[in-house]
N, C-alpha and C positions, 0 to 999 in steps of 0.2 A: 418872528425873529427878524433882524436887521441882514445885511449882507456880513458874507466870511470875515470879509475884512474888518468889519469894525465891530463885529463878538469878543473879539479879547480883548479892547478896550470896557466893554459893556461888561463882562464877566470880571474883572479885574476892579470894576465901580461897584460891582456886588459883593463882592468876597470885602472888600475892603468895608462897606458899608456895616457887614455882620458883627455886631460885639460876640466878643469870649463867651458871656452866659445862652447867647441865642448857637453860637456854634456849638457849647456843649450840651445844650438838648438838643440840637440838628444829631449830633454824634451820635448819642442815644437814641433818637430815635430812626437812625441808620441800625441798629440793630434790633430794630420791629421792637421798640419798648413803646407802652403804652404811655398815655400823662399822667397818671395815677404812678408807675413803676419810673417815671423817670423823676418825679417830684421825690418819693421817698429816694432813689441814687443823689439827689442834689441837695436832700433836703431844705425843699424849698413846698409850698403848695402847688395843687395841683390848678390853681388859676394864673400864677407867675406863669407854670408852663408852658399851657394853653396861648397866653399873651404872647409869649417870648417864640412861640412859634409860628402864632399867625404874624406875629414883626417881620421874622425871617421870610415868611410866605409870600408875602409881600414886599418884603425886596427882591428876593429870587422872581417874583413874576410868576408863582408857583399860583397853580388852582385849588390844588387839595394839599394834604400831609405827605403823600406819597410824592406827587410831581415834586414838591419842595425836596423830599428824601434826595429823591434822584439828580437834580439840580444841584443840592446840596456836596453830592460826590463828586458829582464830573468837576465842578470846581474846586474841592480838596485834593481829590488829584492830582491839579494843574496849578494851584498855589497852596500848595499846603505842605512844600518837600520843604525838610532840612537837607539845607546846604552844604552844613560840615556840623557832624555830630562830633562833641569833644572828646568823647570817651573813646570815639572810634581811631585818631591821631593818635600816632605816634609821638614820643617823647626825643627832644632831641636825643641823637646818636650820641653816646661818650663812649672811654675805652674802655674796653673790656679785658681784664687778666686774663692770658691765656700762657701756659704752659709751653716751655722751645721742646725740641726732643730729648735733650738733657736731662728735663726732668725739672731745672729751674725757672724762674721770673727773670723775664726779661729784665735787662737795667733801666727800664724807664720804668716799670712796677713795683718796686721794690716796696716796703713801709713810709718809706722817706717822701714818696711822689706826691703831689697835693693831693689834700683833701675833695678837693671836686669833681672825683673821678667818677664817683658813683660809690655804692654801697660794697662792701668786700665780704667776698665769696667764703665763710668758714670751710675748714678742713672737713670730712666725716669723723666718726668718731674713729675707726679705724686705719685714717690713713687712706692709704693707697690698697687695703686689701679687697674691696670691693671691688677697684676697678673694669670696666667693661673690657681693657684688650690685653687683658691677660692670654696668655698661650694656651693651648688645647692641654699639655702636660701640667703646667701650674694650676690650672682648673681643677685637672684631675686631682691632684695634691691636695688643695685646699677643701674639694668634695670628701677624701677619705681624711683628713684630718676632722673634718666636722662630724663623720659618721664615728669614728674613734672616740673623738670626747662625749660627742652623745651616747654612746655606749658604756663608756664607762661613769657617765651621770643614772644612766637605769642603774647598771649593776649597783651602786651607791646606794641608790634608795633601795634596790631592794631587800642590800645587808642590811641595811637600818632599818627597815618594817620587819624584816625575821628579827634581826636586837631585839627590838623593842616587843617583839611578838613573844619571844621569850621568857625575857623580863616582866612581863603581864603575867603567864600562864604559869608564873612561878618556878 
């Protein structure tokens, strides 16, 4: 090997050198795939392979499959980062509807506001009865109102299966 200094120049003429089909069986066989197991991943033959790795082998300066392996990473590494993944950005900021303590929409939210605010937030189907900051008392309310009508939905069916148990047994 050369001095420090002039390696990543040297490494940067390598990576750059490597086509797409020799870096994706350098990849493969960075995970101990053989030519036979990386031809069927590519569908390609097992002599394309063989070719396409002794090319890389030979640009890396590599001696065998493994030196190339190894050669092959320290340079993926160091030229092979995404810079800015799109999916990972953020969309510009727009405004968000939010609620005063009132209870209403601000006057610049209203229906009327332009359309390019962004997408509009539907109501639940119930309203405000879900709400997370409801009071410790209103909770309590809404818990024994649910246990109430659900009680009175058993009793219900089970006048109606004695009915109809009746009605059966003549």
């Amino acid at each position: 090997m050369t001095d420090s200094g002039s390696q990543p120049s040297d490494g940067t003429a390598r990576w750059s050198r490597l086509t797409d089909k020799q870096r994706a069986c350098l990849d493969l066989l960075l995970e101990r795939q053989t030519s036979k197991q990386i031809a069927r991943r590519l569908d390609i033959s097992k002599q394309a392979v063989d070719l396409r790795i002794t090319t890389a082998r030979n640009i890396l300066g590599a001696a065998n499959r493994d030196e190339a392996a190894i050669i092959y990473a320290r340079l993926r590494q160091t030229y092979d980062r995404i810079s800015c993944d799109p999916i990972i950005v953020s969309p510009n900021p727009g405004l968000v509807p939010s609620r005063v303590p009132d209870g209403s929409l601000p006057e610049a939210m209203h229906e009327s506001a332009s359309p390019t605010e962004g997408p509009r937030v539907s109501n639940p189907p119930f309203g405000d009865f879900w709400r997370p900051d409801h009071t410790r008392i209103r909770r309590v309310w809404l818990m024994a109102t649910m246990l109430v009508a659900l009680a009175l939905l058993i009793l219900t069916g089970l006048a109606i299966a004695q009915a109809l148990t009746r009605l059966i047994s003549g």
